[in-house]
N, C-alpha and C positions, 0 to 999 in steps of 0.2 A: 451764741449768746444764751445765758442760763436767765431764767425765769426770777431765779432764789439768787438774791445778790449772798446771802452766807453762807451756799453753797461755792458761786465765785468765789468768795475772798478763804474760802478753807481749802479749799483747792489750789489756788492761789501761793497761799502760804503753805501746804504741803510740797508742791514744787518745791518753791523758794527755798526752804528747810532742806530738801535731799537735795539741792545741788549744793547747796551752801556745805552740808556733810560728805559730800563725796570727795568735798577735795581738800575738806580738812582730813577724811581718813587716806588719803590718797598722799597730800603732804607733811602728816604723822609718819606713814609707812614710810617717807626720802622716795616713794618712785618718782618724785618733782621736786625742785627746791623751793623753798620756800616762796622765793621771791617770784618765781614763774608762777606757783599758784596762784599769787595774791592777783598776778595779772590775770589768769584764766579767772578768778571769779570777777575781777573786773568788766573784765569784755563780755562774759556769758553772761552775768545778772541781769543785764539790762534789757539784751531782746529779750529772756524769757517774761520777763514783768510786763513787760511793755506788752507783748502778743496776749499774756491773760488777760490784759485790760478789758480784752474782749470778749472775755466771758462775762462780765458784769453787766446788767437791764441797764434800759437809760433809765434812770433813775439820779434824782440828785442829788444823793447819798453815795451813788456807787463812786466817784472819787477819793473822797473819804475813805469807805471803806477797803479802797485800795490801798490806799497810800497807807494804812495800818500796817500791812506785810513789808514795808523797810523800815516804818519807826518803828516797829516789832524788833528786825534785825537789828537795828541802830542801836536801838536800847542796848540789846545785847553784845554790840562790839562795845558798847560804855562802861557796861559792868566788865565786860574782860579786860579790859582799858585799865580802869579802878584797881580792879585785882579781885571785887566783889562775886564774880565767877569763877573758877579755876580751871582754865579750860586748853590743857596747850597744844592740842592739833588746832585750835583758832589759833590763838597768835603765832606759832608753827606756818599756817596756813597765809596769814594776813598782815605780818611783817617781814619788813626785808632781814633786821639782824636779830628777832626773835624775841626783843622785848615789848611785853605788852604793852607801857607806854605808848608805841609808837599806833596802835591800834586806835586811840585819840585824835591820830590827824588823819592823813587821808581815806583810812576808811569809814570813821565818824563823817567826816564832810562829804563823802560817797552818799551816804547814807541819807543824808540831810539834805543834799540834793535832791534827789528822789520820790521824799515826802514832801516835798513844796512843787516840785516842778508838776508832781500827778496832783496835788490838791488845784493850782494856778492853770494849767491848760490841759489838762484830759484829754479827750477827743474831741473837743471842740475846735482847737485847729494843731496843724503838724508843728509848732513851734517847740511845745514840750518832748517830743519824739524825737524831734531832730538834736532839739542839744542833748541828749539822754544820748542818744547814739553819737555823737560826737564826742561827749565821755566816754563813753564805752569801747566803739568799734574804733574812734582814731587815738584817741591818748591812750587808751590801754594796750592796742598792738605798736603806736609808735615807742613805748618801752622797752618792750619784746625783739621787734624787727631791728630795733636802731644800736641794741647792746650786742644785738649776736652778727651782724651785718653791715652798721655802719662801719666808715674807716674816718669820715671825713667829717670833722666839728665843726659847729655851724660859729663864723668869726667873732660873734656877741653873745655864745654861748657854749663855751668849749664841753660842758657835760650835755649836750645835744648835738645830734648830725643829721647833716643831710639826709641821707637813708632815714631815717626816723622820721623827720619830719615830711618827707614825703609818702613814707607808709600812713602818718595822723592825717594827710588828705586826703589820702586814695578810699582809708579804712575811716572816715568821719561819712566821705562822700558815697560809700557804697554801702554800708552798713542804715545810715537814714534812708536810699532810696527803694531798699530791701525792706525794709518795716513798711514805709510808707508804699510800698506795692503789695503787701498783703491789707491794709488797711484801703487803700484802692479797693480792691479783690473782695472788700466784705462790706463796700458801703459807704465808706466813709473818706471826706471831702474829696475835690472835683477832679475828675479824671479831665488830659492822659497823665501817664507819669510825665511824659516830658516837661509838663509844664513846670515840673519840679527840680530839671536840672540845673537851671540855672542857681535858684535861691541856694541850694541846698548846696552848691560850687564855690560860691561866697561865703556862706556860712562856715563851709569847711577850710576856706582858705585863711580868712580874720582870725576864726577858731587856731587853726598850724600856728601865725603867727605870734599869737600871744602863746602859745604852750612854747611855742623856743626861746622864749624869756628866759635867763637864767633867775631860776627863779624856783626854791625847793617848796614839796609840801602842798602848795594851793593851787595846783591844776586840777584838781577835782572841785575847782570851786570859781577858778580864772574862766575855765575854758568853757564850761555850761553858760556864766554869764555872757561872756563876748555872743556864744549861739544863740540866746535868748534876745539880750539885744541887737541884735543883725535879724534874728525874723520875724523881731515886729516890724522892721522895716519894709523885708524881702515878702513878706506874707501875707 
């Protein structure tokens, strides 16, 4: 934990900035397709932000001044959204068929999630953490695992499978209790971990079932709700 909250949040957003470029220079070059980077920034954004939270004093302001480093980003997928920006290793990076446009829906509502769920639960309890990694670590690899691996479509959702949707519990359920063991590990709310297998089980399971909705677009907006509300129940 840093002293200088605008040290945190410049640090903060200097990460944020060079992951976010690496994989736009990375999926400019074609060493990845488009569509798999947008998932690798999916799933990688969120622990990294999530772990600097804890550079930030208590302070209560440092919320706030967190949540700036995604409406920062946001902004910036809006303007390339718009056209306002001209930027095409981002939507290169951040769309499936390379039209900016498309930079307007899920990674705008990525975005926007982010800024509300760190202004609404901080550290003050695992609720914001857990659906943040249930975006991230379950919906972002069930994409990934379930296009290159599944065979088998789920019967109320033929563009989802099995395989996928049991990678969005395994990777909702391990990827929260991975956060929340380093948050353990520096302090913050009550240990042991186990006490967290259950909620975070439930969580991740409500969470699977609503992302195998056939249902385009609002998983980045379906699937944090359903987690939020389930742990104010489980929490």
């Amino acid at each position: 934990m840093l002293t200088n909250p605008i040290i945190a949040l410049s640090i903060t957003l200097g990460i944020a900035f060079l992951w976010l470029r690496i994989n736009d220079f990375i999926a400019h070059k074609g060493w990845v397709s488009s569509e798999l980077s947008r998932k690798i920034i999916h799933i990688g954004t969120g622990p990294i932000f999530i772990v600097c939270w804890l550079l930030f004093p208590e302070m209560k302001w440092s919320p706030y001044l967190a949540a700036i480093v995604p409406l920062i980003i946001t902004l910036q997928f809006a303007l390339v959204g718009f056209g306002v920006i001209k930027d095409p290793a981002a939507v290169k990076a951040m769309s499936r068929s390379g039209q900016r446009s498309e930079i307007l829906r899920g990674p705008l509502y990525y975005g926007l999630v982010f800024v509300i769920l760190t202004i609404v639960f901080w550290r003050e309890t695992p609720i914001g953490i857990v659906a943040l990694m249930t975006l991230c670590g379950g919906d972002g690899l069930a994409d990934i695992v379930g296009k290159r691996l599944g065979r088998i479509s789920l019967p109320w959702s033929k563009r989802k499978t099995v395989f996928g949707s049991l990678t969005m519990f395994f990777g909702s359920f391990l990827f929260s209790l991975g956060i929340l063991w380093i948050y353990l590990s520096n302090g913050y709310f009550t240990p042991p971990i186990s006490n967290y297998f259950l909620p975070i089980a439930i969580i991740s399971l409500l969470a699977t079932m609503v992302e195998s909705l056939p249902f385009n677009d609002i998983d980045n907006l379906t699937v944090p709700a359903t987690a939020v509300l389930i742990g104010l129940f489980v929490f």
